[in-house]
Every structure is written in structure tokens, then in C-alpha cells.
N, C-alpha and C positions, 0 to 999 in steps of 0.2 A: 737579329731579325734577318739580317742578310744567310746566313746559316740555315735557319728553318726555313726561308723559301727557298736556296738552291737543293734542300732534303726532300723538300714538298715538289717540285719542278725535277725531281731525279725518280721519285718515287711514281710518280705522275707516266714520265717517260717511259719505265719499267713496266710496268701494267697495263700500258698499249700494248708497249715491245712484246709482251708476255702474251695477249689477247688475241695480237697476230697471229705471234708463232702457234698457239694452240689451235687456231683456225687453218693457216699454212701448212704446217706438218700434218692434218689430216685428222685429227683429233674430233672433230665435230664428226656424229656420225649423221652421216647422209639418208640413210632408209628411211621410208615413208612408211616399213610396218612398226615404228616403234615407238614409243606415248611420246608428245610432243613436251616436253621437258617445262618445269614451273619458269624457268627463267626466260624461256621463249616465248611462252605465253603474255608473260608480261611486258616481252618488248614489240616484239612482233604486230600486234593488232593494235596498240595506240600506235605504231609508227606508222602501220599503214594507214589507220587511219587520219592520222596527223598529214599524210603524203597526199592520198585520193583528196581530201580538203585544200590542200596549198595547191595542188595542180590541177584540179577540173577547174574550167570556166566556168562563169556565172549561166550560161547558155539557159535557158526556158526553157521547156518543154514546147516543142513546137504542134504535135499531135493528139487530138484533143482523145480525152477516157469514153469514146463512146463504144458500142458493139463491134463495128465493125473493126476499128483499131485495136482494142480488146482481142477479139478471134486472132487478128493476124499475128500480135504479140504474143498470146499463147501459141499460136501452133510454129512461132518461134523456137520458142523455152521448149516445146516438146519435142521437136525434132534438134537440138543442140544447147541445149542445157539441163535436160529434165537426169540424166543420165547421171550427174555431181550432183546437183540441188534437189533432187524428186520431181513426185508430181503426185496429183492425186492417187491412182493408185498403189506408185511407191513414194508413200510420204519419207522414207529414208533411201536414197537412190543408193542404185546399182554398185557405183564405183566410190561410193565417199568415204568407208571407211578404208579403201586402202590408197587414200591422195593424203597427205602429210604435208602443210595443214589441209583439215579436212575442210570441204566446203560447207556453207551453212546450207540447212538444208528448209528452202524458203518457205517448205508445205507446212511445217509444223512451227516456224520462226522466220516471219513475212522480212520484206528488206523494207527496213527504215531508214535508210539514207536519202538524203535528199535525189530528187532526181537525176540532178546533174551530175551528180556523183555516180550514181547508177550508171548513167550512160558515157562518163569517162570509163568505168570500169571494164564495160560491156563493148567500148572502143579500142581498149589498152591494153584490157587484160592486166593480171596480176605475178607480175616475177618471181621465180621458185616458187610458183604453185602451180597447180593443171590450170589456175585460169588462163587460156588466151585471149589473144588479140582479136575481136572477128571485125575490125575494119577495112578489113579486104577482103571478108565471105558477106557481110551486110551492108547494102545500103544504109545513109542516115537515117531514112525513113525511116527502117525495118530496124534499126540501134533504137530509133527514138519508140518504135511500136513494142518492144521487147520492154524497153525500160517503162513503157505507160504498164503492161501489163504486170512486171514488178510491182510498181507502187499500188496498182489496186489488186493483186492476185487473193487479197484475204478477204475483198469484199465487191466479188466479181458480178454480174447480173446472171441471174437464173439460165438465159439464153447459154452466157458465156462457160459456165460453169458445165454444162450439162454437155457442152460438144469438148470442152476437157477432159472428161471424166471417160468421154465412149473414146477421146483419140487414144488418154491415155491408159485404156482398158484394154485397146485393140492390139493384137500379136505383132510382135515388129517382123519387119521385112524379113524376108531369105534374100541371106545374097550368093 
């Protein structure tokens, strides 16, 4: 018995050892234009999502889903987030298919995560991905107005939906 655990506990050590070095020496490739591998697929999105769960607070949604929170939360998302995730006119945004991993793209695959999770997200941002941080470009408010607009962005009011549609049909800026 003593024998197969120290083979099991050597073998064990080897297979980090080995999991480092492969990562260490450079072996993982880094480009974001190349298919996201089955074995990252499969770790990657339950950890993260195992992670956003263990570490958002329970916090409430403080801002209630009416119109006028609605408009400010979209034209949120459309001025700084429409550009990864779409928007109505580009239900597949501009930059998603060259971010690795790519963002979910909420026009066509609304976000079902609880709220609080949204707006940990939306606070924190996501590591080795293009998502940042914006709790230093947003107020709580404007986190919590953005995140109401996530959770109802698939079944928005008429009002709401129809001033998305012209912002995000309208020419962007010259700079």
C-alpha cells in the first residue's frame, strides 16, 4: 500500500511539474486569432463561472427596471459595451470575433446571470479577456443602471427599444 501511494503522490507531482513547464516554457499559445482549444472550453467557463458566483456579494439590485433607468443603461452598453457584445443593429459586434475568448454576444444570447453577478462583472471585469474593469469610468449607479439594462435588454419597453435602435443605427463619432 505504502508503495502505490508514494507512485500515486510521485506521479501526481510529475503532472503539475510537467503542466507548469508546458505553460512556463511558452508552449500555450497566446493569439486570440486561433479556435479556442476543447480543453479550454471546458475549463475556462465553469471556473469562471464557479469564480463570478464565489466572489459577487449578495447585493440587490438597487435601481428599479423602469424607462428612464432602462434608456440610461442602454446608452451605457451602447457607448461602451455595444462594440464586444452588439447591439441591435450589429447583433454580432464589431470586435468579438477577434477577442479570444470571445464575448457573448447579448443581442442574439441575453445574460442570464443573476444580477449581482452582472454587476460584479461590470465592476471587475474579466482577466485575460478584453473584459475590463469600469469601476473607475462608472458610477454605482450607472454599474447598477447598465446591469438593469442587461437583465431586461430581451424584453425591453417599446419606448426603450426604439431610442436603441436609432442610437445604435446612428454613424459613430469622427474623431
Amino acid at each position: 500500500m505504502r508503495m502505490f501511494l508514494a507512485g500515486f503522490l510521485t506521479a501526481a507531482v510529475l503532472l503539475i511539474l510537467g503542466a507548469f513547464l508546458y505553460v512556463r516554457l511558452g508552449y500555450v499559445d497566446p493569439r486570440a486569432d486561433t479556435p479556442v482549444s476543447a480543453l479550454e472550453s471546458a475549463i475556462a467557463m465553469p471556473a469562471l463561472d464557479a469564480s463570478v458566483d464565489r466572489h459577487a456579494s449578495d447585493a440587490k439590485n438597487p435601481v428599479p427596471a423602469d424607462s428612464a433607468n432602462l434608456t440610461a443603461g442602454m446608452k451605457i452598453y451602447q457607448s461602451d459595451c455595444s462594440s464586444c457584445h452588439g447591439d441591435t443593429a450589429h447583433p454580432e459586434a464589431v470586435f468579438a470575433d477577434n477577442l479570444n475568448p470571445r464575448p457573448p454576444q447579448f443581442v442574439t444570447d441575453a445574460p442570464d446571470m443573476p444580477e449581482n453577478q452582472n454587476f460584479y462583472i461590470v465592476e471587475h471585469g474579466i482577466r485575460f479577456s478584453g473584459m475590463p474593469s469600469l469601476q473607475k469610468i462608472l458610477t454605482p449607479q450607472q454599474a447598477w443602471q447598465v446591469t438593469t439594462f442587461l437583465s431586461h435588454m430581451d424584453k425591453l419597453p417599446p419606448d426603450v427599444q426604439a431610442q436603441w435602435k436609432t442610437l445604435a443605427s446612428a454613424p459613430a463619432p469622427q474623431q
